[in-house]
N, C-alpha and C positions, 0 to 999 in steps of 0.2 A: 259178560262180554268175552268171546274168543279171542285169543292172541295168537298171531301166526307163530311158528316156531322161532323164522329169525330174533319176534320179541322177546321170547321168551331166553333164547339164550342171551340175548342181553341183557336182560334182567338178573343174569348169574354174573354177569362181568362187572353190572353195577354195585352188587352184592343183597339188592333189594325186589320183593317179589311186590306187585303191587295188588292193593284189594280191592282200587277203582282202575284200572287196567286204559281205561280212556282218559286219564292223564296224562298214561305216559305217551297214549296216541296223541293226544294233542301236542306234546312237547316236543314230540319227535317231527310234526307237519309244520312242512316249509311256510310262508305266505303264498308261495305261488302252486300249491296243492291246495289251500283252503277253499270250502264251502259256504253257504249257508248253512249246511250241516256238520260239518267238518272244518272247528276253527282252528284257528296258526297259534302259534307256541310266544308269539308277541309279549302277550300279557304277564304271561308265563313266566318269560326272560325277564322282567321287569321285577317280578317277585326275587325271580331266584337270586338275583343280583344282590339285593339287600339281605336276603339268608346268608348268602357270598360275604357278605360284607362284613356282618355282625357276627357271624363264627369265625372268618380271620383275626379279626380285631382284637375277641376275646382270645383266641389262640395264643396270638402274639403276645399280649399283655401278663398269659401263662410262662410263655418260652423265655422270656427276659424282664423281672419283676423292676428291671433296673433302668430303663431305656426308659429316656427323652418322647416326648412328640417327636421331636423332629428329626428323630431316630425310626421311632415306627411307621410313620408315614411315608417313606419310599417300599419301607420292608410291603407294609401292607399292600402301596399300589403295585408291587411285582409280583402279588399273591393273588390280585382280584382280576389283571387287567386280562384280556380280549386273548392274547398271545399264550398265554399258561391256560388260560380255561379250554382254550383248542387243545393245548399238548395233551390236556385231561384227556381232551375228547375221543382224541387221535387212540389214546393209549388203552381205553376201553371200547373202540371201536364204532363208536357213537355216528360216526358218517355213514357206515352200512345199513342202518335203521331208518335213517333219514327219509321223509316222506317229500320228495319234489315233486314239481312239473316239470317237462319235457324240457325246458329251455334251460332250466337250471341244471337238471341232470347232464345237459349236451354239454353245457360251461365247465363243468368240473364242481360242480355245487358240495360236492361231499366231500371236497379235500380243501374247498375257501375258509382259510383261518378266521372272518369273522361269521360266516356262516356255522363254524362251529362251534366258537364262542357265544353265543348268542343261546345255542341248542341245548351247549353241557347249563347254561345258566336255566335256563324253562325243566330242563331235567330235574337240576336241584328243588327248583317250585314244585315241581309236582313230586315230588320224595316229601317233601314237606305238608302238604296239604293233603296227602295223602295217608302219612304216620307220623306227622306233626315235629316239631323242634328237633327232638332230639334225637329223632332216627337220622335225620336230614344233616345233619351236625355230624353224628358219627359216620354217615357217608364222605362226607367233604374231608375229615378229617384223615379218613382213613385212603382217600384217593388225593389229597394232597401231600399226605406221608412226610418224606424226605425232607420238600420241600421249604414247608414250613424252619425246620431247621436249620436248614443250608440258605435259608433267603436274602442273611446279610449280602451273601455276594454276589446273589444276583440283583439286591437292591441298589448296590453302587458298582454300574457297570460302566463299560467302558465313555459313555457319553455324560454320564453324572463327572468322571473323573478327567474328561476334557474339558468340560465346563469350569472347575473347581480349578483344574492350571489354568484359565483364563481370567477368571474372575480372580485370581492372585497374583495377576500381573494387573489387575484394571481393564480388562480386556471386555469387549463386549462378549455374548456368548457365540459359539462357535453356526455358525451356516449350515445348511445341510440341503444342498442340491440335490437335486436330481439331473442327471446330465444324458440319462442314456435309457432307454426301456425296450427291450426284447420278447419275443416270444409270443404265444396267442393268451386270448383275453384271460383263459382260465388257469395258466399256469405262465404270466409274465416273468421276467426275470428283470432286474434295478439295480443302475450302476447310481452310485451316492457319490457325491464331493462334499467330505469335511474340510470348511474353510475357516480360520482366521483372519479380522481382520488386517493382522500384520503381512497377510499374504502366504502364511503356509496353508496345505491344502494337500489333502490325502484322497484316493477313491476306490470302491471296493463295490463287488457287484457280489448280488444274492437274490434269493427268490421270493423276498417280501421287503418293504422299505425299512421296517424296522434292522430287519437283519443284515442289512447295506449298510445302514447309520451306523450300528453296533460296529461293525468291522472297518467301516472309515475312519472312526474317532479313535478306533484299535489301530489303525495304523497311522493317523497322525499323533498319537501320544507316543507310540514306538521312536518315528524321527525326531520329535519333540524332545524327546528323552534320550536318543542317540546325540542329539548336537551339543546338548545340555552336561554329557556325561566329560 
């Protein structure tokens, strides 16, 4: 099977050349490009999530022989979730390749964090199914790099550690509104209100909800922590 060029220099950015080359077309096709003949990367994702999972996992349990469950369990879900498998994505250019339809492309489909999330996961499946475990494993690894390392701190981020000042007053956990949404469908922007309910209440705008939350709960622990000092 031919691969046009763009795939092929992808295949250099993933670091993996494939020897059934219609895997990685499948992994790469949207649902809304699929066929009868040409199916969507669904199933794909489905796979690759659980390679995702089961190479973290063991990763982690390498990185700190010393750590709790309840230690590894935020590390791991900041290492599998929707949000870092996009950054994957983004960072080996994985939305370039991407096979859409016409409405998805209009939307902004190649820059939607769970549209690439989804895509880097169907990639993993086919690396795998393709050269089996452990090729699949040394990809993940080696394109989750840093991360793995440095996970503690993104695992307790700023909303794990406003929760944590709450629930150590007796507090319930903190709110997280939405107050305000901007911009066209493909590229909105999201103002958040982190609330207490004692009545404090922070807000912060960003271009995805998580990233709103992140920086509300970053700045009601900042005044939290100013009144406190």
């Amino acid at each position: 099977m031919k691969i046009s060029a763009e795939l092929k220099a992808f295949q250099a950015k993933l670091g993996h050349e494939f020897a059934r080359p219609e895997l990685m077309l499948r992994a790469v096709t949207h649902s809304s490009m699929s066929s009868p003949t040409r199916p969507d990367n669904q199933r794909l994702e489905f796979l690759g999530d659980r390679v995702l999972g089961l190479v973290m996992a063991e990763a982690l349990l390498k990185e700190d022989r010393g750590a709790s469950e309840g230690l590894l369990a935020p590390r791991f879900n900041a290492l599998v979730r929707k949000e870092t498998c996009a950054d994957i994505a983004r960072e080996i250019e994985l939305g370039d390749v991407l096979k859409l339809g016409r409405s998805e492309q209009m939307s902004g489909g190649r820059r939607k964090q769970a549209l690439l999330g989804d895509a880097m996961e169907a990639v993993i499946a086919a690396v795998y199914l393709d050269a089996g475990f452990e090729t699949a494993q040394a990809m993940i690894l080696r394109l989750w790099g840093r991360r793995i390392a440095e996970v503690e701190d993104d695992a307790r981020d700023a909303k794990t550690a406003l929760q944590e000042w709450a629930q150590a007053r007796r507090l319930p956990p903190p709110a997280y509104v939405e107050t305000d949404r901007k911009g066209p469908d493909h590229a909105p922007v999201f103002t958040i209100s982190a609330r207490l309910k004692t009545g404090e209440e922070a807000s912060a705008t960003a271009a995805s909800k998580r990233a709103a939350e992140q920086a509300a709960a970053t700045a009601l622990l900042a005044r939290l922590e100013g009144k406190s000092a």
